[in-house]
Phi, psi and omega in degrees: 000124154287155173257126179252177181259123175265141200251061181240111171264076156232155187281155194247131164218172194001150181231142163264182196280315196307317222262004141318121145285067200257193183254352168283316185260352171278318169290327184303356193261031152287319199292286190293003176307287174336287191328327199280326192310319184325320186298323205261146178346123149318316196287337164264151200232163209208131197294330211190168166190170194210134157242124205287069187212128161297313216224023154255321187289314182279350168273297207273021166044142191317316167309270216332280188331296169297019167265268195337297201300286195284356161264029182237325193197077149353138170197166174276347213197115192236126172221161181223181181275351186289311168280354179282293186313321182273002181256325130330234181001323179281340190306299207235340155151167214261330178293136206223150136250094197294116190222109192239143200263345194320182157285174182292297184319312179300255185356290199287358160296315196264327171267348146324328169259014158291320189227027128238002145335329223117320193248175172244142178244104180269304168254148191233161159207129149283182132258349173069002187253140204263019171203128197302322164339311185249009144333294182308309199268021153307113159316128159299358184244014135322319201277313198315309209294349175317285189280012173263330193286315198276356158266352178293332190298309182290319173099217194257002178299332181252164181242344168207162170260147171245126166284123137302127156091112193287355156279338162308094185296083184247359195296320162282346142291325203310301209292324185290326171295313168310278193333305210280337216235300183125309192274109218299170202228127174239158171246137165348271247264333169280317173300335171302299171329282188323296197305290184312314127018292190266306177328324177257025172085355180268136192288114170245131147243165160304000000 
């Protein structure tokens, strides 16, 4: 795994411990599952729910997560992008190029249960940044020049790049990164899409 340079100008000062990405402060946001589950109407009833955190979803695990979830507001179907992503992955092919905003410690968490999934993490790239606060403030053509350097590196050795962490702004990159690179390119919050998507009859592709 390499360290890219993130394009975040602001002065960095005091943190509270919740804005830490740790493996402590991501399990620990089980606590808040119920409440959010809580938020949404008694009177509606809902095909699918997601909960949008990757690497909050890969500490408390998908069971947990679906527990949590229905037991404030039933549903059929519960999906997060960590199980999104692997599901993905059986989709377009088992070799992945990994690109995570974590810490190193973070990153090698997530890619170790990637591949116990099943799959290979041939390539990596961190951003190394440890407070979530500054995660959002990752540039997107950071991320672009991220994953064109890491497919130029792999060649045809990968079957897809995965964008980690749904504060990640990629959204206005992805398609330009697939075109331009040969290799489709996914993100958190499009593979969450995509899953809720199918599970509920809507035609999505990846």
């Amino acid at each position: 795994m390499y360290f890219a340079d993130a394009t975040v100008s602001l002065l960095r000062e005091s943190y509270s411990i919740r804005n830490e990405v740790t493996a402590e402060t991501l399990a620990g946001m089980a606590h808040d599952l119920k409440q959010a589950a809580a938020l949404f109407p008694l009177t509606h009833s809902f095909d699918a729910m997601g909960y949008a955190c990757t690497s909050g979803a890969m500490q408390i695990g998908s069971a947990r997560v679906s527990e949590l979830i229905n037991s404030e507001r039933p549903c059929d179907y519960v999906s997060n992008p960590m199980q999104a992503a692997l599901l993905a992955f059986e989709q377009l092919g088992a070799k992945i190029g990994y690109i995570g905003p974590y810490s190193k410690q973070v990153c090698q968490t997530m890619i170790d249960h990637i591949e116990a999934g099943g799959f290979t993490v041939s390539h990596a790239v961190s951003f190394d940044e440890e407070h979530d606060e500054y995660v959002g403030r990752i540039a997107p053509e950071s991320i672009y020049d991220t994953a064109m350097a890491l497919a130029a590196e792999a060649g045809q050795s990968i079957d897809a790049i995965f964008i980690a962490c749904t504060n990640m702004k990629c959204a206005s990159v992805l398609d330009k990164i697939t075109a331009e690179s040969g290799v489709p390119a996914l993100s958190s919050n499009k593979v969450l899409a995509w899953d809720l998507a199918r599970s509920s009859g809507i035609p999505f592709s990846l």
